[in-house]
C-alpha positions as CSV (number, residue, x, y, z in Angstrom):
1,X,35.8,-33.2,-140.4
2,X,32.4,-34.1,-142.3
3,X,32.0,-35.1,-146.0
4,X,29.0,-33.2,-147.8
5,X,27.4,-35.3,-150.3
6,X,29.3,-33.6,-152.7
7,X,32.5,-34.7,-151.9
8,X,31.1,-38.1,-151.6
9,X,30.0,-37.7,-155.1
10,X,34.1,-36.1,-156.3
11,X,36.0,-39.0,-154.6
12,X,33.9,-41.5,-156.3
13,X,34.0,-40.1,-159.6
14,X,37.9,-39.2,-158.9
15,X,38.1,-43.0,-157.3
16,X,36.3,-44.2,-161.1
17,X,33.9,-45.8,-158.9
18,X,30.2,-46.1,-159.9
19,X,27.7,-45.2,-157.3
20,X,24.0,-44.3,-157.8
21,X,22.2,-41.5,-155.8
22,X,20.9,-44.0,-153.5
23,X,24.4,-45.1,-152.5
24,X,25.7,-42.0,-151.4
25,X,24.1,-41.4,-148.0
26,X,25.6,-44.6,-146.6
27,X,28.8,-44.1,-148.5
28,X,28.9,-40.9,-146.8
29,X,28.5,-42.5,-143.4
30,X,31.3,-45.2,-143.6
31,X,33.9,-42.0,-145.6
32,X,33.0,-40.0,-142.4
33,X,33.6,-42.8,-140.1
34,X,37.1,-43.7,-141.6
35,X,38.2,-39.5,-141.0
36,X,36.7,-39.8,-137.8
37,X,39.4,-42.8,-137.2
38,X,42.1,-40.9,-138.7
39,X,41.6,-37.7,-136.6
40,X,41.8,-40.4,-133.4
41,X,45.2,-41.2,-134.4
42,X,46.0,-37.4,-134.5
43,X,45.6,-37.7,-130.7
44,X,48.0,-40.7,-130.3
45,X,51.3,-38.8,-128.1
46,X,54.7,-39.3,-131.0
47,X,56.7,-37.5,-129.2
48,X,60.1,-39.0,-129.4
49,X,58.8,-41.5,-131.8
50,X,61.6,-41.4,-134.9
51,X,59.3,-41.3,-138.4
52,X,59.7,-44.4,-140.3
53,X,60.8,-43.6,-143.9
54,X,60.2,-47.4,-145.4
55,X,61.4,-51.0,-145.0
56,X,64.5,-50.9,-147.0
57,X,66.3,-49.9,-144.1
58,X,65.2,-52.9,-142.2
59,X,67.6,-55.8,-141.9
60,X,65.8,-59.8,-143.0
61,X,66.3,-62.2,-140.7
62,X,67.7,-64.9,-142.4
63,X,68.2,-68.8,-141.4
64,X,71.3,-71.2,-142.4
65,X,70.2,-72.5,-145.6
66,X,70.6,-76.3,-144.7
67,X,68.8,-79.3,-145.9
68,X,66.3,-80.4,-142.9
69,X,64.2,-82.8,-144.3
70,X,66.9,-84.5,-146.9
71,X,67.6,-88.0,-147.2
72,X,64.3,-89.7,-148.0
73,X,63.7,-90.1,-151.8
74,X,62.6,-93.5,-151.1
75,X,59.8,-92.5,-148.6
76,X,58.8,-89.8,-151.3
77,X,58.8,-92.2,-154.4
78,X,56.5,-94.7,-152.7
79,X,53.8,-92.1,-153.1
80,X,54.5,-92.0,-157.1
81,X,51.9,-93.9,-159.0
82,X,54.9,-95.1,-161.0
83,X,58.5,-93.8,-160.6
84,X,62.1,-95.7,-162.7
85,X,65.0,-94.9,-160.8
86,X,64.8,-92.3,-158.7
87,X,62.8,-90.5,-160.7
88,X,59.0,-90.0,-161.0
89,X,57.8,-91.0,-164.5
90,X,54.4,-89.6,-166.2
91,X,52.7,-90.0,-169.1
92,X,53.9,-88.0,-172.7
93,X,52.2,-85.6,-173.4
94,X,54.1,-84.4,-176.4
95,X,54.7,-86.4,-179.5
């Protein structure tokens, strides 16, 4: 399948995507080379190949939700520029 400039000129405007005259050769080229892809996949053998519909059907992998890195707010704290408690403290910035 080949794209006229034409139809190069429709999917732009259709696209509302700006292109001047010069533009359309080239954007021609690269439209022609992306079909050309797509009829390569037509080639690829399916056969026995179930269609997927989506993702939702997909199970997440999930991980124990535990603390790995817990236990060293004194280590974290010694990077404040100031910190009371165990807290980090920083300037007001509303009266």
């Amino acid at each position: 399948m080949s794209l006229d400039p034409a139809t190069v000129r429709r999917i732009a405007r259709l696209a509302r995507i700006g292109i001047d005259e010069s533009d359309v050769p080239a954007l021609q080229g690269e439209l022609n080379g992306i079909l050309g892809w797509v009829e390569q996949l037509n080639e690829v053998d399916v056969e026995g190949v179930t269609p997927m519909v989506g993702t939702g059907h997909a199970a997440l992998r999930t991980r124990p939700d535990v603390v790995t890195d817990g236990n060293c707010r004194d280590a974290v704290l010694s990077n404040a520029p100031d910190a009371v408690g165990p807290f980090y403290t920083v300037p007001k910035v509303v009266e």
